[in-house]
N, C-alpha and C positions, 0 to 999 in steps of 0.2 A: 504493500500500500504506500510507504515512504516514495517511492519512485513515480505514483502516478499523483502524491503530491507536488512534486515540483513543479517551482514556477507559478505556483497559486497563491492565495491572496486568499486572506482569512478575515473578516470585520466583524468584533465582538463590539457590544452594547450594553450598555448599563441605563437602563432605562428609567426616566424619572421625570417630573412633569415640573420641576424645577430650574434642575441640572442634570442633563444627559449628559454621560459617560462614551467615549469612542475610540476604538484602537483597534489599529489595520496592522498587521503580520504579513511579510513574506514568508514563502516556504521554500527553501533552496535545496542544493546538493548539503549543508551542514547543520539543517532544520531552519527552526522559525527565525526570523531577522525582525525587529524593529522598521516599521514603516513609518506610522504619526502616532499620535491621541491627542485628544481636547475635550472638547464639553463644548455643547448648546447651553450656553443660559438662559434660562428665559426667566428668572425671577422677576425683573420688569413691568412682562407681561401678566396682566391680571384677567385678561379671556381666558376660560379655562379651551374654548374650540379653537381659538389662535396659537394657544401654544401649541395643540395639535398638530396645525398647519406647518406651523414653525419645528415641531421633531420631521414631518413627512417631507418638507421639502429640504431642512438642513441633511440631515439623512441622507435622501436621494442627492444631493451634489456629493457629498463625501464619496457615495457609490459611485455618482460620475465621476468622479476625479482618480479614484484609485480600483474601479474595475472588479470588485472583491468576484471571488468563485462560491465564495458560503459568508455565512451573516449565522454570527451565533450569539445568542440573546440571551440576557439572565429572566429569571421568571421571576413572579412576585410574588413575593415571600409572604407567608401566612401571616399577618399581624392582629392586631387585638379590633383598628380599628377598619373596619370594610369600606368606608372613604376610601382610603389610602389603596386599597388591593385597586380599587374601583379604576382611581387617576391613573395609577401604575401599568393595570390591563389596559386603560387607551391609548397610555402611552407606548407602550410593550406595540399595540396593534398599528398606530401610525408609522413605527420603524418597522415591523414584518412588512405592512402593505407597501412599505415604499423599495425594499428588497424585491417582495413577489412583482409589481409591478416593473420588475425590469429582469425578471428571469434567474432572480439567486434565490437557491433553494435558503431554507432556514431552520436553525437547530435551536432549542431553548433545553437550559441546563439549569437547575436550581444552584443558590447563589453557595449554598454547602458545598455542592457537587465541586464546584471551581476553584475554592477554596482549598478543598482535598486535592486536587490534582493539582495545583499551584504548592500549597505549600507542606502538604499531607495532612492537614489539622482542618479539618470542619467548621469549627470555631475560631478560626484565627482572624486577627481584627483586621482594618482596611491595610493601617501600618505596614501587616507583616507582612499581607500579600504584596505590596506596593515595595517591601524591601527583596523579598523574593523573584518578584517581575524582573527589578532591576539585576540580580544575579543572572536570570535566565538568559535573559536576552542582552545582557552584557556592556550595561546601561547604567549613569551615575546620574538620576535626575531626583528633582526633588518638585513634584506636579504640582500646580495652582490649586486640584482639586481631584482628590481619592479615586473618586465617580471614571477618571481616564484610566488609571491601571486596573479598576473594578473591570470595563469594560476588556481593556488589552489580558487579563485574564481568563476572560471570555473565552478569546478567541484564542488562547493556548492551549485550554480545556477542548476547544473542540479539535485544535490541533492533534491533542494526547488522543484524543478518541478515535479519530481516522488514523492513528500511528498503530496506535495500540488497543485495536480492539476487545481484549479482554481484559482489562482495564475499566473495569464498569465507573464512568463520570458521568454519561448520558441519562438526564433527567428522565424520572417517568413522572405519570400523575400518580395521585393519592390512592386513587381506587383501584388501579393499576397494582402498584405494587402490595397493596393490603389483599388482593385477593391472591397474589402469588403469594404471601408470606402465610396467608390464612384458608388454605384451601378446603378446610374442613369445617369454615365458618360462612361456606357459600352456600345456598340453597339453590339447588339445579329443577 
């Protein structure tokens, strides 16, 4: 699989209706390389359907500009309050539609899942992945804003997945995996 990644272009997202997260990966002959990251701010903006606008079209130039082959996306983490899942799923769906809308397939990884494959710890805060990043890809920066190496995490997780397939980092849903973990608490 390493060989039919070459020469591609990986774009992870950290998506958020504030401050979206972005970070583009090459994939060469010696693995992933450093391409950008940044962040949409839109704090600003007080439309909650403009900011929309503003992930679906910032977004899509990032993609015009650097071509990606996959778009790998965090999901939205289970919280206390369903606002926030709410703004985070529109947000999440203005960056897949602006990927789908130009022909990149798309992969969504829970923000654990990334965490484990970045730094092997689940729990590890934005910090460590963000001092990890900069090991991997062989990088001494110190970002305006977490939300860019969240994102460029993304897209090494999805990296690790297509590397190394049995590696399980690949997101499922809830129900998904509760009825593989629970097969004798399914009613057929």
């Amino acid at each position: 699989m390493k060989g039919l990644l070459q020469n591609k272009v990986i774009l992870g997202i950290d998506p958020g209706t504030n401050i979206l997260g972005y970070g583009v990966i090459a994939v060469g002959s010696k693995g992933p390389r450093y391409l950008t990251m940044g962040t949409i701010d839109m704090r600003k903006e007080k439309d909650p359907f403009r900011k929309l606008d503003m992930i679906f079209t910032g977004t899509g130039q990032i993609m015009d500009l650097y071509h990606p082959d996959f778009m790998a996306i965090e999901s939205p983490f289970y919280g206390k309050n369903p606002q926030v899942i709410l703004k985070l799923g529109r947000a999440q769906g203005a960056a897949i539609t602006a990927a789908l809308h130009r022909g990149i397939p798309v992969e969504e990884y829970a923000p654990r899942k990334a965490k484990v494959a970045i730094t092997g710890v689940g729990s590890a805060s934005k910090e460590q992945v963000c001092n990890m990043i900069g090991r991997i890809l062989h990088l001494d920066f110190s970002p305006d804003h977490l939300d860019a190496t969240d994102a460029l995490a993304i897209a090494l997780c999805h990296y690790y997945q297509l590397t190394s397939p049995l590696i399980e980092v690949r997101s499922s849903t809830g129900w998904e995996k509760f009825v593989e973990e629970n097969p004798d608490r399914v009613k057929k």
